[in-house]
N, C-alpha and C positions, 0 to 999 in steps of 0.2 A: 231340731227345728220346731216341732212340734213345741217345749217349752220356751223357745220366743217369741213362737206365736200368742200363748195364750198370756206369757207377762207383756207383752205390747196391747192385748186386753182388755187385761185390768189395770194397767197404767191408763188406757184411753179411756176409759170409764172414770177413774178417778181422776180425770182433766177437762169435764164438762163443763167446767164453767171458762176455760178457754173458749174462744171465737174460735169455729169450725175450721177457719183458714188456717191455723197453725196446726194443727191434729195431724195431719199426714208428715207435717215437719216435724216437728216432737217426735211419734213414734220412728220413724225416718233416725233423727237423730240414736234415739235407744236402742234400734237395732245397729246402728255403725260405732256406736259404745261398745255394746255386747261383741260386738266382732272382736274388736282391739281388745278388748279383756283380756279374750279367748288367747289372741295374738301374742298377747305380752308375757301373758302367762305360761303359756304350753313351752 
């Protein structure tokens, strides 16, 4: 938990020049990516 928290981070930092309105959807999106990874993989 702890490191998806800190790469949803540094993904959001590196997307500042997005319009703040999309910010919570992006990381949103990358954490329900990282789920399905996990998912498909295990």
């Amino acid at each position: 938990m702890l490191l998806v928290q800190l790469g949803t981070v540094g993904f959001t930092k590196t997307l500042t020049k997005i319009p703040e309105k999309y910010n919570d959807s992006i990381v949103g999106f990358v954490i329900a990516a990282i789920g399905i990874y996990i998912l498909v993989s295990s």
